[in-house]
mmCIF file of the N, C-alpha and C atoms, coordinates in Angstrom:
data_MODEL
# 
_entry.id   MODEL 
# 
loop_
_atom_site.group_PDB 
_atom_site.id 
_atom_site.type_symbol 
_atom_site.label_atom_id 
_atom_site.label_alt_id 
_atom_site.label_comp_id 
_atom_site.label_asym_id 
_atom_site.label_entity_id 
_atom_site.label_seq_id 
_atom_site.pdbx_PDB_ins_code 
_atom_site.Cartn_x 
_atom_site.Cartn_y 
_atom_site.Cartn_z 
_atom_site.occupancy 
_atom_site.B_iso_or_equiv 
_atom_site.pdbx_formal_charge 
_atom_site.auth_seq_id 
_atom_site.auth_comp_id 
_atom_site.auth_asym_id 
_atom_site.auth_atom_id 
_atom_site.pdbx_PDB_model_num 
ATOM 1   N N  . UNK A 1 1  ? 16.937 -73.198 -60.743 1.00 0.00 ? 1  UNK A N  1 
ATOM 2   C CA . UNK A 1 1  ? 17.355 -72.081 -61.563 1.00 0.00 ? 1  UNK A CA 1 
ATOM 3   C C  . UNK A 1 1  ? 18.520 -71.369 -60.885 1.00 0.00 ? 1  UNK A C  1 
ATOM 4   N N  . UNK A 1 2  ? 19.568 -71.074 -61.563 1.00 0.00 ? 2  UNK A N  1 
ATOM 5   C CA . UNK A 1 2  ? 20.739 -70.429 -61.303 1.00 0.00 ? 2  UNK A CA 1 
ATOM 6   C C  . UNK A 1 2  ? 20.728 -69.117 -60.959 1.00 0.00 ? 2  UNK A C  1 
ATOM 7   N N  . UNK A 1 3  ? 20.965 -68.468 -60.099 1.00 0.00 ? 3  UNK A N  1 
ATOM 8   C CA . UNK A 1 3  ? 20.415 -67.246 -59.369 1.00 0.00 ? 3  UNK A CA 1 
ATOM 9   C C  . UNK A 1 3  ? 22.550 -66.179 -60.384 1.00 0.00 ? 3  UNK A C  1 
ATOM 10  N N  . UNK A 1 4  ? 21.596 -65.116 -60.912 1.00 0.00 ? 4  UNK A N  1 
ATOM 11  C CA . UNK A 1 4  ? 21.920 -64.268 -61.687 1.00 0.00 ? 4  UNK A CA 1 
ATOM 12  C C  . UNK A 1 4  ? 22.837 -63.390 -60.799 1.00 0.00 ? 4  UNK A C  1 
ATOM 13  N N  . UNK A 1 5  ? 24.498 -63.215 -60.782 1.00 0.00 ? 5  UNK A N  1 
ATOM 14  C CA . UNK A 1 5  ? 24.953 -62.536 -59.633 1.00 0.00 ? 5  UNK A CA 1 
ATOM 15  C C  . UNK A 1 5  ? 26.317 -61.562 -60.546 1.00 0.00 ? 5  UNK A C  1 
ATOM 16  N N  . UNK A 1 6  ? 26.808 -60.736 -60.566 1.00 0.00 ? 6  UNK A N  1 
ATOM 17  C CA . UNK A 1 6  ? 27.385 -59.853 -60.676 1.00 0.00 ? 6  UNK A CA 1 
ATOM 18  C C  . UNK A 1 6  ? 28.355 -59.459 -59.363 1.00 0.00 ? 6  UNK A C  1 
ATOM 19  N N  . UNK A 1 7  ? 29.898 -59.614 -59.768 1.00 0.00 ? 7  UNK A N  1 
ATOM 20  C CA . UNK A 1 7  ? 30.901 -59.289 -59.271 1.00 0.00 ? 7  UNK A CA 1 
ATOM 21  C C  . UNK A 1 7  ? 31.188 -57.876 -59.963 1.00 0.00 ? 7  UNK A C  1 
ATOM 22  N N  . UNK A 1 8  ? 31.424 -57.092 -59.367 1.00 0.00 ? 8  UNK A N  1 
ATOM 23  C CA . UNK A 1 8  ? 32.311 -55.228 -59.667 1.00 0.00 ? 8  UNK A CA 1 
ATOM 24  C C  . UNK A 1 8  ? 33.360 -55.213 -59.415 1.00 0.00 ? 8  UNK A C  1 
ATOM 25  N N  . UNK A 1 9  ? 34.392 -55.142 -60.129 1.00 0.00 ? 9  UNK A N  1 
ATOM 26  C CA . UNK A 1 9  ? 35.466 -54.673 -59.343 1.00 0.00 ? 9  UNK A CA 1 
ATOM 27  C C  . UNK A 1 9  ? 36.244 -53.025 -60.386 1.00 0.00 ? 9  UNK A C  1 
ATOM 28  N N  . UNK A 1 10 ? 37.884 -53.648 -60.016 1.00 0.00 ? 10 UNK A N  1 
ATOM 29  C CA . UNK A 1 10 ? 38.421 -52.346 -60.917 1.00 0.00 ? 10 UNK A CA 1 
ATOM 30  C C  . UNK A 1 10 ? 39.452 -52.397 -61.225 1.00 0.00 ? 10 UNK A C  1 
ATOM 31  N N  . UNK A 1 11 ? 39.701 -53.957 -60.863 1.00 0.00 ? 11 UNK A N  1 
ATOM 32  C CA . UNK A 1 11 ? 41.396 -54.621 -61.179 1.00 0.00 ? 11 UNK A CA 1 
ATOM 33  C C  . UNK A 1 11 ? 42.617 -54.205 -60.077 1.00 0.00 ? 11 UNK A C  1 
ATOM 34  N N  . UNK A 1 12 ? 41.855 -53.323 -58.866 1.00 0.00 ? 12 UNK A N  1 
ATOM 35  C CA . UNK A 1 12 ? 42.830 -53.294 -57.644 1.00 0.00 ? 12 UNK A CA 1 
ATOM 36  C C  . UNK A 1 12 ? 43.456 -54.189 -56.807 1.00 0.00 ? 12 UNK A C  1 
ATOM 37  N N  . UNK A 1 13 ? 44.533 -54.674 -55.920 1.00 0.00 ? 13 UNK A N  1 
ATOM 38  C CA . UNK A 1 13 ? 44.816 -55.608 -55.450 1.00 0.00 ? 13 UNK A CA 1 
ATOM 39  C C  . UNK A 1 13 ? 43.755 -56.052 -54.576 1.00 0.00 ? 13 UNK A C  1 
ATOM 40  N N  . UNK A 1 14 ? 43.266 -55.048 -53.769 1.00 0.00 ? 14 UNK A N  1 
ATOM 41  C CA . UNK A 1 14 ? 42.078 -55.500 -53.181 1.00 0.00 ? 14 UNK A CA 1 
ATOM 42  C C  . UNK A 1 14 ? 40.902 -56.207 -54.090 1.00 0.00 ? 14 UNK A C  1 
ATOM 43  N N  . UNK A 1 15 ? 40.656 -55.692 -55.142 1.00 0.00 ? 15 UNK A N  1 
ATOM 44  C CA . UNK A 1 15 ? 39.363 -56.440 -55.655 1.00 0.00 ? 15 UNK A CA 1 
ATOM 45  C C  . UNK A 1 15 ? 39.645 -57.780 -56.845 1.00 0.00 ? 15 UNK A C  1 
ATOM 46  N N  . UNK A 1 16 ? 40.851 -57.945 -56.889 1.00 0.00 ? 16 UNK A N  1 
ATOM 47  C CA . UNK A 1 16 ? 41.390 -58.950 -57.510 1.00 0.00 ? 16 UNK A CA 1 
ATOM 48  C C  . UNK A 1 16 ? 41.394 -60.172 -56.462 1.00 0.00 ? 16 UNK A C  1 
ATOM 49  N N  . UNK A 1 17 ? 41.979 -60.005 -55.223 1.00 0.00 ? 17 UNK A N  1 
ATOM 50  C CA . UNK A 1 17 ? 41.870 -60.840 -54.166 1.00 0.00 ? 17 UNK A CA 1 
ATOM 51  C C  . UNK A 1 17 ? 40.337 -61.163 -53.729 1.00 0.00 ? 17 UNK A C  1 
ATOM 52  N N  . UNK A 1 18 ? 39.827 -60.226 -53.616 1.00 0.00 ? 18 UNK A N  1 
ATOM 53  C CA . UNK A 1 18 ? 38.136 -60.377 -53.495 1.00 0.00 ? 18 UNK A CA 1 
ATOM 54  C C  . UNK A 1 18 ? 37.594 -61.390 -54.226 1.00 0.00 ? 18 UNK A C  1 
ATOM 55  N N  . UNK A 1 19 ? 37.773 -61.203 -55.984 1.00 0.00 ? 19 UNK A N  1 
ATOM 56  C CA . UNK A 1 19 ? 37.720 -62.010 -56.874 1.00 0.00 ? 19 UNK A CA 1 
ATOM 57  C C  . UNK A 1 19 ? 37.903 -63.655 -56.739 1.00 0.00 ? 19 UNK A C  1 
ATOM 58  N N  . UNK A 1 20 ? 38.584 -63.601 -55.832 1.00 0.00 ? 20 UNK A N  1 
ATOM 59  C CA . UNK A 1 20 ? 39.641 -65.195 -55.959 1.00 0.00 ? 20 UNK A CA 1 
ATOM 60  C C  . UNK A 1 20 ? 39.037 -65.641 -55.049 1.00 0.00 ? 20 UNK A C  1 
ATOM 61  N N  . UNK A 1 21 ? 38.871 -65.120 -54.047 1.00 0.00 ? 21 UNK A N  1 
ATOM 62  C CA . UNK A 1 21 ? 38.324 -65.800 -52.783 1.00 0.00 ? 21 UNK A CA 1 
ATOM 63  C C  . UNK A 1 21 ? 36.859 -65.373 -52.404 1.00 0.00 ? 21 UNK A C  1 
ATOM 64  N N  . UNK A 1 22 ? 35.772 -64.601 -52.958 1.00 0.00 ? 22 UNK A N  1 
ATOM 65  C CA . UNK A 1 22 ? 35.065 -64.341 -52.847 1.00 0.00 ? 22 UNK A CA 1 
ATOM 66  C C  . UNK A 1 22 ? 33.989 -65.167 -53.822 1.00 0.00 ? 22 UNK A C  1 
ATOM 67  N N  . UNK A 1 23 ? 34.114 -64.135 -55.332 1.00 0.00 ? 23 UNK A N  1 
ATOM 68  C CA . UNK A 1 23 ? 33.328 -64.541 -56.569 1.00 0.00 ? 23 UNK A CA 1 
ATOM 69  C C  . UNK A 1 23 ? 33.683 -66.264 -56.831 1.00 0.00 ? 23 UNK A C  1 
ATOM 70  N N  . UNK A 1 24 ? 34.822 -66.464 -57.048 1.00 0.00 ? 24 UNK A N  1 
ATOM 71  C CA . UNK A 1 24 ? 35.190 -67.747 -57.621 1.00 0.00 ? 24 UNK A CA 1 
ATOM 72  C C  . UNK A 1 24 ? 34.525 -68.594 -56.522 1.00 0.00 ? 24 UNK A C  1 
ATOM 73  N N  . UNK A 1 25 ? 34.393 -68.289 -55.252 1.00 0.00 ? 25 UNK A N  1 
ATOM 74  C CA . UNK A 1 25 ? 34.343 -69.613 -54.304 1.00 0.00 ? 25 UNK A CA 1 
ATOM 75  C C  . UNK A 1 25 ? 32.261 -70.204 -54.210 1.00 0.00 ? 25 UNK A C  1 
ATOM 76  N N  . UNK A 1 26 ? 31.898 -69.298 -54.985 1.00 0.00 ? 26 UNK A N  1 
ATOM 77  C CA . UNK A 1 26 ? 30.296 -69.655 -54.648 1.00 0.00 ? 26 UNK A CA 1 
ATOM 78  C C  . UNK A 1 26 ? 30.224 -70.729 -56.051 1.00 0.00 ? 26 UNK A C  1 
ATOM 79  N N  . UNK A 1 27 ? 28.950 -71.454 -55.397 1.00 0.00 ? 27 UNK A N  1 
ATOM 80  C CA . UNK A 1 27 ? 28.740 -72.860 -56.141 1.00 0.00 ? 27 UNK A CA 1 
ATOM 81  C C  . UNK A 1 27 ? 28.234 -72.394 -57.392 1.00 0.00 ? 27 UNK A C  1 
ATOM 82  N N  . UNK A 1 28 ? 28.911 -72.743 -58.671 1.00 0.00 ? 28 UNK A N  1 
ATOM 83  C CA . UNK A 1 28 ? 28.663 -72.695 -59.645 1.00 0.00 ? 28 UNK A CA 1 
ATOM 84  C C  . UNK A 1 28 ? 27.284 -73.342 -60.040 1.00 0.00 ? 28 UNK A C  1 
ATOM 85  N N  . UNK A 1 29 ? 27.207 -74.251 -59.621 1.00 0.00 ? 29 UNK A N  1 
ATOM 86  C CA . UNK A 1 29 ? 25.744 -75.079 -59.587 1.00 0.00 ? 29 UNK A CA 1 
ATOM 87  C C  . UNK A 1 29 ? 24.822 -74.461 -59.197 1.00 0.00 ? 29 UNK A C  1 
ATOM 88  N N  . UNK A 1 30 ? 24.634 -73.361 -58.496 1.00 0.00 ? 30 UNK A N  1 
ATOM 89  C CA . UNK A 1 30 ? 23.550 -72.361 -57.682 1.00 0.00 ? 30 UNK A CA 1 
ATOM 90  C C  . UNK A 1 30 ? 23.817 -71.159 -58.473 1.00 0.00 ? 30 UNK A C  1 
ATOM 91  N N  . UNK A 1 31 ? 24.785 -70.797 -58.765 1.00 0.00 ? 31 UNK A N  1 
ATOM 92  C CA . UNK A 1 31 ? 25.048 -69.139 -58.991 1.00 0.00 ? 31 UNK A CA 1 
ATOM 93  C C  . UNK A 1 31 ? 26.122 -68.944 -60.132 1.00 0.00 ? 31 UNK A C  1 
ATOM 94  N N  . UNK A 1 32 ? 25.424 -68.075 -60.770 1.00 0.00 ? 32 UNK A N  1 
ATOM 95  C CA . UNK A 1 32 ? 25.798 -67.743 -62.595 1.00 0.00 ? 32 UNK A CA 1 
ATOM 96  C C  . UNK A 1 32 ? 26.298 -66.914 -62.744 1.00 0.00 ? 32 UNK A C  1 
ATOM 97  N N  . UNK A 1 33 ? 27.760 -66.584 -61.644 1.00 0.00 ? 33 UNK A N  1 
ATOM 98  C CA . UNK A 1 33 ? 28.814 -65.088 -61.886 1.00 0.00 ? 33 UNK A CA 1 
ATOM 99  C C  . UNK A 1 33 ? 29.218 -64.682 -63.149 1.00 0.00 ? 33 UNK A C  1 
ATOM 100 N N  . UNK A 1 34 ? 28.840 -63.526 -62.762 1.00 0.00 ? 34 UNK A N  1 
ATOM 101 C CA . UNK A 1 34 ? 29.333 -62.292 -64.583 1.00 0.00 ? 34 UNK A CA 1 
ATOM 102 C C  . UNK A 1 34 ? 30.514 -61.396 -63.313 1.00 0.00 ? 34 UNK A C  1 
ATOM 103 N N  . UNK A 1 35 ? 31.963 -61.400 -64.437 1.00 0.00 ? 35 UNK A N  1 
ATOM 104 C CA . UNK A 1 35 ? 32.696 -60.262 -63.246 1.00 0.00 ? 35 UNK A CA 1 
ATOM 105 C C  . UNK A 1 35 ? 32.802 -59.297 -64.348 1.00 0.00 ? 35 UNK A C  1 
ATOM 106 N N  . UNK A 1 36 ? 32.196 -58.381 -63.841 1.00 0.00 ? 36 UNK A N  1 
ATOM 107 C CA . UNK A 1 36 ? 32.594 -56.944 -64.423 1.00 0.00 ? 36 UNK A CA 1 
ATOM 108 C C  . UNK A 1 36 ? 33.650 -56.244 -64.125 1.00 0.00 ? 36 UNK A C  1 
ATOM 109 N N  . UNK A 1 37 ? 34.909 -55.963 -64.548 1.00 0.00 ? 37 UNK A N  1 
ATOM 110 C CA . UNK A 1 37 ? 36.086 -54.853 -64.499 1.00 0.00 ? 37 UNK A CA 1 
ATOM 111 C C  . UNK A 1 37 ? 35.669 -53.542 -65.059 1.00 0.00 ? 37 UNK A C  1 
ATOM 112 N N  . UNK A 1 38 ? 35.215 -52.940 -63.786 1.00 0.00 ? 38 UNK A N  1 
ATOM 113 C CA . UNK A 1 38 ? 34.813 -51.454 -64.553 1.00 0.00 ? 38 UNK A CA 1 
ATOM 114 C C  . UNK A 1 38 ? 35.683 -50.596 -64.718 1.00 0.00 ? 38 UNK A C  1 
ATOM 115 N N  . UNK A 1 39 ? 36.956 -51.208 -64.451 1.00 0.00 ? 39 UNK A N  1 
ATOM 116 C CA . UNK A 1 39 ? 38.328 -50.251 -65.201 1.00 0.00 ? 39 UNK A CA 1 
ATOM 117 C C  . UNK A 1 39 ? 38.521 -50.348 -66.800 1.00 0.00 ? 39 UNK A C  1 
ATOM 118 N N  . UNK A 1 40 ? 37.804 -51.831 -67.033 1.00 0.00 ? 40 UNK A N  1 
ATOM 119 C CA . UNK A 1 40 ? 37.921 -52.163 -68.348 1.00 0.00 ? 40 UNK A CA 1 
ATOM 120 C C  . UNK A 1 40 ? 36.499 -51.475 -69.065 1.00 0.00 ? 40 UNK A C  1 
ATOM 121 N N  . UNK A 1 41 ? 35.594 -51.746 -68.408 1.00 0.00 ? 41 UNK A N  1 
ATOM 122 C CA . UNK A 1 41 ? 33.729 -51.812 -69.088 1.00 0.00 ? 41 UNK A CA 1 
ATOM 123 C C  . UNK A 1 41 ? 33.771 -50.261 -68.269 1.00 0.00 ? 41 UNK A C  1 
ATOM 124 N N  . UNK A 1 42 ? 34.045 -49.590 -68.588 1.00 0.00 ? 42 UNK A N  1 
ATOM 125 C CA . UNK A 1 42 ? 33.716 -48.153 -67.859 1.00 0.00 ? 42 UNK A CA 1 
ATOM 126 C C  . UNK A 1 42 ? 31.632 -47.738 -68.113 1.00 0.00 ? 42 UNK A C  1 
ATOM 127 N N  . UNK A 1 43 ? 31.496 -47.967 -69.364 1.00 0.00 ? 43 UNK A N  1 
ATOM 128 C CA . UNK A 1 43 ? 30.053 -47.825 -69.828 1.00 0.00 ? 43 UNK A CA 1 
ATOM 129 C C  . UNK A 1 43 ? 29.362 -48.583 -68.744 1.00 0.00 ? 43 UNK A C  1 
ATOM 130 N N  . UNK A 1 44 ? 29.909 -49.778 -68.209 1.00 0.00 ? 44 UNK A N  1 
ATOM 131 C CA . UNK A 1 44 ? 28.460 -50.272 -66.848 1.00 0.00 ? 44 UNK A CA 1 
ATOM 132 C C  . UNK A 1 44 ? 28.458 -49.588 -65.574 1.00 0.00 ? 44 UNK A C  1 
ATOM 133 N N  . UNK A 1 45 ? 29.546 -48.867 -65.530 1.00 0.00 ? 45 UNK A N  1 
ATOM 134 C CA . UNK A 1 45 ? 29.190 -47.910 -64.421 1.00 0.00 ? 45 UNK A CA 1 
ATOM 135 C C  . UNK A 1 45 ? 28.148 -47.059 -63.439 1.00 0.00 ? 45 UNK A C  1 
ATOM 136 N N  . UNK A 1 46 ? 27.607 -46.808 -64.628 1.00 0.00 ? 46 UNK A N  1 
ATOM 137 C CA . UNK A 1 46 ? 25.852 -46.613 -64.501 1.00 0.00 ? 46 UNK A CA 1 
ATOM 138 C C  . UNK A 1 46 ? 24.674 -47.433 -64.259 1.00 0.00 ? 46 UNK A C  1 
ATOM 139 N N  . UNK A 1 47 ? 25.244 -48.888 -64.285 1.00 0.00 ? 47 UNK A N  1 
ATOM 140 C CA . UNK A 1 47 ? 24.142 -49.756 -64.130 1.00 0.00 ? 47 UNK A CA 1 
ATOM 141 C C  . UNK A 1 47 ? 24.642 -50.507 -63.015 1.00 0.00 ? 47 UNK A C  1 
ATOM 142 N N  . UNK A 1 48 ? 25.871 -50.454 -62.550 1.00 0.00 ? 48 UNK A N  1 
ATOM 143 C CA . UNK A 1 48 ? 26.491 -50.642 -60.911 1.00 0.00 ? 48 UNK A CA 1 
ATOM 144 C C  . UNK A 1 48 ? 25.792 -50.035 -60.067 1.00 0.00 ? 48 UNK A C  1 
ATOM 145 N N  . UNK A 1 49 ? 25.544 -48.585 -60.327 1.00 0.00 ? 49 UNK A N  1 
ATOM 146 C CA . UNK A 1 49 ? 25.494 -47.771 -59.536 1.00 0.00 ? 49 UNK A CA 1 
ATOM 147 C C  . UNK A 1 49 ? 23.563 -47.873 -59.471 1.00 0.00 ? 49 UNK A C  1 
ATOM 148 N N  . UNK A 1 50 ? 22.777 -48.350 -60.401 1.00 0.00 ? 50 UNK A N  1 
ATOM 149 C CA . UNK A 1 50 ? 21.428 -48.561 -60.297 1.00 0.00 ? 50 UNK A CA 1 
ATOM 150 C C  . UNK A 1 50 ? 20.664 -49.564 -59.768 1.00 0.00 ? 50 UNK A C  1 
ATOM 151 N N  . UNK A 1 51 ? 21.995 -50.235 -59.287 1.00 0.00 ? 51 UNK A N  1 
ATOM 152 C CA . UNK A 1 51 ? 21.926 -51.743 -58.554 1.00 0.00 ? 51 UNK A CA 1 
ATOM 153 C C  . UNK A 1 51 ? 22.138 -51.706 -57.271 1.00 0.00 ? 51 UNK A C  1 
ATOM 154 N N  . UNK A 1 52 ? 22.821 -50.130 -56.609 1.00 0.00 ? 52 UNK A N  1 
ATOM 155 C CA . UNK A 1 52 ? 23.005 -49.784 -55.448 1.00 0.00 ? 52 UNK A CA 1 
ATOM 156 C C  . UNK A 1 52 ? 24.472 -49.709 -55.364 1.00 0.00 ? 52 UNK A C  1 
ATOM 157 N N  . UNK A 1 53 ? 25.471 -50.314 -56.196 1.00 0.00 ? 53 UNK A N  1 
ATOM 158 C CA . UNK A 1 53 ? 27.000 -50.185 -56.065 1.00 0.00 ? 53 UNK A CA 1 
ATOM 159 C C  . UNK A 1 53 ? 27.253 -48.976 -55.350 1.00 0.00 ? 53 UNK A C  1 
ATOM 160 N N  . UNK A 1 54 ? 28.176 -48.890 -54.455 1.00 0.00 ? 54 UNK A N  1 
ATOM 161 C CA . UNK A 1 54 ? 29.021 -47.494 -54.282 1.00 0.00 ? 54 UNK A CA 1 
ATOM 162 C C  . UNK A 1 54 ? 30.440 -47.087 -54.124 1.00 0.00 ? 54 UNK A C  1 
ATOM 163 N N  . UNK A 1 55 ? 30.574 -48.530 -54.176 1.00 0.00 ? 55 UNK A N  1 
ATOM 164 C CA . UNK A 1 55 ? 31.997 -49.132 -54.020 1.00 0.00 ? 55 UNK A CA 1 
ATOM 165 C C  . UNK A 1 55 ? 32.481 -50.435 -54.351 1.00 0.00 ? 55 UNK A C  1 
ATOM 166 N N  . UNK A 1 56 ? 33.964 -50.277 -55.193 1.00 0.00 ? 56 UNK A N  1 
ATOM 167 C CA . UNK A 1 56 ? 34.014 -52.076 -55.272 1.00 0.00 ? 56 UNK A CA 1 
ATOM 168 C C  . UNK A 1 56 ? 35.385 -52.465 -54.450 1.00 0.00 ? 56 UNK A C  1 
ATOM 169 N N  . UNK A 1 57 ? 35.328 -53.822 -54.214 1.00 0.00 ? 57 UNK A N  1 
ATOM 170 C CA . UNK A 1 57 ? 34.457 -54.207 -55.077 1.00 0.00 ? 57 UNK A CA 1 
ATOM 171 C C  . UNK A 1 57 ? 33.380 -54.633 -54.556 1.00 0.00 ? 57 UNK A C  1 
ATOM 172 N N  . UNK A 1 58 ? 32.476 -55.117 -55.063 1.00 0.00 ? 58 UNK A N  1 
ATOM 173 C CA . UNK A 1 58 ? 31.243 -55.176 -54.897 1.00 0.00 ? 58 UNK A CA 1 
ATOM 174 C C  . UNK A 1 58 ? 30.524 -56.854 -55.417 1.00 0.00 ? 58 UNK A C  1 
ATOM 175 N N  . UNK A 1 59 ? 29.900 -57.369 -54.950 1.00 0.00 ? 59 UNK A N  1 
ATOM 176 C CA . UNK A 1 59 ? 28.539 -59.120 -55.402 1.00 0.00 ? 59 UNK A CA 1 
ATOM 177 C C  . UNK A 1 59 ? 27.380 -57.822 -55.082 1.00 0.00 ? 59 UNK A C  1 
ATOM 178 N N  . UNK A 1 60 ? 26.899 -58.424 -55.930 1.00 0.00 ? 60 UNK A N  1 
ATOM 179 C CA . UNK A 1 60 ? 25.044 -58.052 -56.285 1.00 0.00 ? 60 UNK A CA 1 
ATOM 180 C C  . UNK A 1 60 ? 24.159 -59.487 -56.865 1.00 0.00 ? 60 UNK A C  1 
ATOM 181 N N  . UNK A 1 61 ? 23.863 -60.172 -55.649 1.00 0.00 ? 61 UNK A N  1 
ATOM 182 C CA . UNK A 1 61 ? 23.684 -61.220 -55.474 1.00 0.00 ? 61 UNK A CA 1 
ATOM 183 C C  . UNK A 1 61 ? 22.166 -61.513 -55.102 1.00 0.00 ? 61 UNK A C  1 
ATOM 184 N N  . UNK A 1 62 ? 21.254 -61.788 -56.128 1.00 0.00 ? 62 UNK A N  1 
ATOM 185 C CA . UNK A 1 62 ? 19.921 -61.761 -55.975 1.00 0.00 ? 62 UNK A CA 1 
ATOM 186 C C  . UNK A 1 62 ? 19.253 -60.551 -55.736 1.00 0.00 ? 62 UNK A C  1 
ATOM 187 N N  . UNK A 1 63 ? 19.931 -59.438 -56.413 1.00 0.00 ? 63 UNK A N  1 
ATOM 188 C CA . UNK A 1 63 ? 19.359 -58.059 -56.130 1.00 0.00 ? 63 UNK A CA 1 
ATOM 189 C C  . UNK A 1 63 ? 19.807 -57.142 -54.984 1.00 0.00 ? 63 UNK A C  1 
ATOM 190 N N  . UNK A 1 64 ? 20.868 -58.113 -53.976 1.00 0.00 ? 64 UNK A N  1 
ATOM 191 C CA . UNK A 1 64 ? 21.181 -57.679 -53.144 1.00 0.00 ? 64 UNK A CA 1 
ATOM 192 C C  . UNK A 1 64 ? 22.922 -57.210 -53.103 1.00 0.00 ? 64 UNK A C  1 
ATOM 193 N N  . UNK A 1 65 ? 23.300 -55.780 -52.567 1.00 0.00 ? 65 UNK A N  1 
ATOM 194 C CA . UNK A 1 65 ? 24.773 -55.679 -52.928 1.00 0.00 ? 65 UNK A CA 1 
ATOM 195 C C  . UNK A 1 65 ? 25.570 -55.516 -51.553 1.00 0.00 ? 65 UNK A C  1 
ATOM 196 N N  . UNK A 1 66 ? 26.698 -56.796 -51.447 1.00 0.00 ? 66 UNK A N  1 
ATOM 197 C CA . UNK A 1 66 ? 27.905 -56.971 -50.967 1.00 0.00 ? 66 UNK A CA 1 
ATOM 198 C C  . UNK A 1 66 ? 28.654 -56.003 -51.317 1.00 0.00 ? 66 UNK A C  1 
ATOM 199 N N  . UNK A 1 67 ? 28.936 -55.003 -50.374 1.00 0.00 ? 67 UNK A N  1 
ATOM 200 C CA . UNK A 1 67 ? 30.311 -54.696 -50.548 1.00 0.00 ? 67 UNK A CA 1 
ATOM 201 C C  . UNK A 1 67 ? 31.359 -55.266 -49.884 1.00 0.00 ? 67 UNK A C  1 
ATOM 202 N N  . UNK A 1 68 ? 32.377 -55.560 -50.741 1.00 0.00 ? 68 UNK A N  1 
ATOM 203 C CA . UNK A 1 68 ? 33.439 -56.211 -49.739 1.00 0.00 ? 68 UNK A CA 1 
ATOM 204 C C  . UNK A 1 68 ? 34.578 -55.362 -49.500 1.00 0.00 ? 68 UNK A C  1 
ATOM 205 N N  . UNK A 1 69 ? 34.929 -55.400 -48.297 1.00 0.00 ? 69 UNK A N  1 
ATOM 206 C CA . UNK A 1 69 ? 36.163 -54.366 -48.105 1.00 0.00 ? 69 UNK A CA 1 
ATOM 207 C C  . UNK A 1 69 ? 36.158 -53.153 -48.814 1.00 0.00 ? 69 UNK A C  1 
ATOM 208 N N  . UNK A 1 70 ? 37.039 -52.203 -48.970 1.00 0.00 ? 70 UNK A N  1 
ATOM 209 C CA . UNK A 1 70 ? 37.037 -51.318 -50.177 1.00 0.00 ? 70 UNK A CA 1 
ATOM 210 C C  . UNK A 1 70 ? 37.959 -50.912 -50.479 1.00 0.00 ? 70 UNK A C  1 
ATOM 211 N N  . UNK A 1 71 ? 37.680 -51.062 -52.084 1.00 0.00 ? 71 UNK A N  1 
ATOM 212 C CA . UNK A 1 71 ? 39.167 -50.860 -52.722 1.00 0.00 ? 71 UNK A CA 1 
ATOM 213 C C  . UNK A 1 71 ? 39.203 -49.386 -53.408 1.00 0.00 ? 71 UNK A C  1 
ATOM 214 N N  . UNK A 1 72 ? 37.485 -48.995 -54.023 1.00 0.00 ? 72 UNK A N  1 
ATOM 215 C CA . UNK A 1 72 ? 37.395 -47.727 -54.922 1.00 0.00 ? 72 UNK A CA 1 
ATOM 216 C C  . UNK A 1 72 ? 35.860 -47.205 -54.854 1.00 0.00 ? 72 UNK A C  1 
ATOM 217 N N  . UNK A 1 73 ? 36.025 -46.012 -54.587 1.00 0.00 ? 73 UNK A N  1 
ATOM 218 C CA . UNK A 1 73 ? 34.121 -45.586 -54.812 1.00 0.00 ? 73 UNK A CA 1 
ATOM 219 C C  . UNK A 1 73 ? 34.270 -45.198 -56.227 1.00 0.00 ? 73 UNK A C  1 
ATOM 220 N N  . UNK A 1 74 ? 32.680 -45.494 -56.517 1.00 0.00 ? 74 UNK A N  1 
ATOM 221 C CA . UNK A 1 74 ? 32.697 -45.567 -58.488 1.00 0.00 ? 74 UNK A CA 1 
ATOM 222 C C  . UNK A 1 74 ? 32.657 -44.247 -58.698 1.00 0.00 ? 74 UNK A C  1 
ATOM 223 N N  . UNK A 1 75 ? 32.599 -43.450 -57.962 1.00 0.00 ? 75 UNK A N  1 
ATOM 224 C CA . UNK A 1 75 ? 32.949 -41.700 -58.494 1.00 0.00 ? 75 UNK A CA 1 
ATOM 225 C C  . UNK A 1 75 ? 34.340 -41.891 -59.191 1.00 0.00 ? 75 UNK A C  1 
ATOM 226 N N  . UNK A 1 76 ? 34.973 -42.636 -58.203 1.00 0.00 ? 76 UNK A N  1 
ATOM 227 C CA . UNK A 1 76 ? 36.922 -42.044 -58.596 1.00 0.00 ? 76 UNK A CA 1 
ATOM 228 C C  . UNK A 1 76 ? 37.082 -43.019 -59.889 1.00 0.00 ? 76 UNK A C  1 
ATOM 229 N N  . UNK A 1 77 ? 35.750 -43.860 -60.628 1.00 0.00 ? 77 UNK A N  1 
ATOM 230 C CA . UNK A 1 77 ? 36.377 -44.586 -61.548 1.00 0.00 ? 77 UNK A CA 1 
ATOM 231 C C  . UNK A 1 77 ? 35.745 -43.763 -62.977 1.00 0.00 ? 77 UNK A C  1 
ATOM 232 N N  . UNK A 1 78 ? 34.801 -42.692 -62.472 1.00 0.00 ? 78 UNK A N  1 
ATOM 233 C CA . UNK A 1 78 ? 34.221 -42.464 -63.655 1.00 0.00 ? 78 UNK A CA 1 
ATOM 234 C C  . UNK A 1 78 ? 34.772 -41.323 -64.106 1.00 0.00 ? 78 UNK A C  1 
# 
C-alpha cells in the first residue's frame, strides 16, 4: 500500500527547488505525493497547520512533518 504524503509549499524559490529535488525524488511505487501550493489553495492552510506544518515548505510523510529549509511560516501566508 502506497503510503499517503503531502508536499506544502508557496511557490517560493526555495520551495519550488525543494519540490524538484525533494517531493519529485521519492519512489512513486512506495509514496502517493499530493503538492499543495498554499499560495494557490489558501483554504488548506488550516489543515497544514493540523498536521503540525509551521513552515514550508514542508513533506508530511506518514503523519510525520519534514520541514525543509525555510522559505515561509504559514502565519505570513494567511
Amino acid at each position: 500500500m502506497k503510503s499517503q504524503t503531502q508536499f506544502y509549499h508557496a511557490g517560493c524559490p526555495v520551495c519550488t527547488s525543494a519540490e524538484k529535488f525533494v517531493a519529485q525524488s521519492l519512489d512513486p511505487a512506495r509514496f502517493d505525493v499530493e503538492i499543495v501550493h498554499l499560495g494557490e489553495q489558501g483554504q488548506r492552510i488550516g489543515e497544514a497547520e493540523q498536521r503540525g506544518v509551521q513552515s514550508v515548505p514542508a513533506l508530511v510523510l506518514d503523519g510525520q512533518v519534514f520541514h525543509i529549509n525555510h522559505g515561509a511560516d504559514l502565519s505570513a501566508l494567511a
